[in-house]
C-alpha positions, 0 to 999 in steps of 0.5 A: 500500500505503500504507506511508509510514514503511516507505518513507522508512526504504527511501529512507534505507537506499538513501541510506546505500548509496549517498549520491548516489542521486539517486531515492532522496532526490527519492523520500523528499523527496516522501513525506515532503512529501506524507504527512507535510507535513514541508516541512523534510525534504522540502526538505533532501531535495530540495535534496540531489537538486537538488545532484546533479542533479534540481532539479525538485521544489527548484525547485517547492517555491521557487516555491511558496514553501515551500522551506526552506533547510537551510545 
């Protein structure tokens, strides 16, 4: 449906619910890497889901070398 900004603030709003939701940030991380080419948000977003368990996309992104770190 091509509906990228309705969808982060979805993914955001599921986040605020419930700020462990592991989907929801590995979600928004990719939309907003592949829609939005925004590696910083996507990597923060990633790197959150790697904390709480699902590296996969993290782990990618650092691998293709453009993993930001967000300390």
């Amino acid at each position: 449906m091509k509906q990228y900004q309705a969808a982060v603030k979805d993914f955001s709003r599921a986040i605020d619910i419930d700020n462990k939701n592991i989907f929801a940030y590995d979600s928004r991380g990719t939309v907003y890497m592949e829609y939005f080419n925004d590696k910083q948000k996507a990597c923060a977003d990633w790197e959150r889901s790697c904390e709480l368990g699902n590296c996969r996309n993290y782990q990618l992104a650092k691998k293709r070398a453009f993993a930001i770190e967000t300390e």
